[in-house]
C-alpha positions, 0 to 999 in steps of 0.5 A: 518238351524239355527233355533234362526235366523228365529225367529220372535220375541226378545222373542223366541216366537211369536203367531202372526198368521199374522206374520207367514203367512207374512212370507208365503207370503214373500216365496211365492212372492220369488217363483213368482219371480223364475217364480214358481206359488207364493205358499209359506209355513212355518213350525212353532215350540214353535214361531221359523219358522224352515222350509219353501218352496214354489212351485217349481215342474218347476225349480225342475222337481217334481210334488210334489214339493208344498210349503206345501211338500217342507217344511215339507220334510225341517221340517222332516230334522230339527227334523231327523223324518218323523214325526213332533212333536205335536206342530208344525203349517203350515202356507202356502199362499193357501189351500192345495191339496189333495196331500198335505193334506195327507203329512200334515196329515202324517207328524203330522202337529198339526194346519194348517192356509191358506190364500186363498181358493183354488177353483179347488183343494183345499181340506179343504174348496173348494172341499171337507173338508178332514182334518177331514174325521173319517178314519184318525189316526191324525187330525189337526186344521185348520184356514182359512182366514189369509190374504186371501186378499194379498195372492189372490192379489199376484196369481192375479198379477202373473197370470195377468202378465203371461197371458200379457207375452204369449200375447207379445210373440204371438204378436211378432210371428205374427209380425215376420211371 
């Protein structure tokens, strides 16, 4: 990955915590589009996105295939480490899992901005707050809220339109018993 195409401003930097977080959802969105759950993730460097994924342990058959996981094992590519360096922020559309969380941590991720929370597993704010647990050798800063809204709006319509799917689907079932 060419990381000057995935810049987002003219002035190779950009600071602008909505406008990565669009990015986030924009992945996110592909993902739904994918029949994924529209998680989506990217990882930022000086104000260049260097990485991205979104939720695919469907098409991919891995369960560890998060938007989160996705893009730091893209990140570590891009630097040839398993360790990010200190400058590097995650933007993803949904608060990270227990799962991901330990990947955040361990790959050194420096601050951490979500949209939603994440009320059955989400580990910053819904369930438990382990992004700052003692025992840790790293911590992160974490942001909450950034375009909490369209981020819930874009789960809310995918979850809609597949409960709507699965009702079709038994109504023609029953129509052709």
């Amino acid at each position: 990955m060419n990381a000057s195409e995935h810049n987002c401003c003219d002035s190779g930097f950009c600071d602008s915590d909505e406008t990565f977080m669009q990015a986030a959802l924009d992945v996110a969105a592909e993902g739904g589009e994918r029949g994924e759950v529209p998680v989506g993730a990217v990882i930022v460097h000086q104000g260049t996105i260097i990485a991205k994924g979104y939720n695919q342990p469907i098409l991919s058959h891995d369960a560890t295939a998060h938007a989160e996981i996705v893009a730091i094992r893209q990140a570590c590519q891009y630097f040839d480490n398993y360790r990010l360096p200190a400058d590097c922020e995650l933007f993803v559309t949904l608060e990270p899992c227990t799962m991901c969380l330990g990947a955040i941590i361990h790959a050194r991720v420096s601050r951490l901005v979500f949209a939603a929370t994440e009320p059955k597993a989400g580990m910053i704010v819904s369930q438990q707050d382990f992004s700052q647990v003692a025992f840790y050798n790293h911590f992160l800063t974490v942001k909450q809220g950034v375009m909490a809204e369209q981020s819930r709006a874009l789960l809310q319509d995918f979850f809609r339109h597949r409960r709507e799917q699965k009702k079709q689907l038994r109504q023609q079932l029953r129509a052709n018993q």
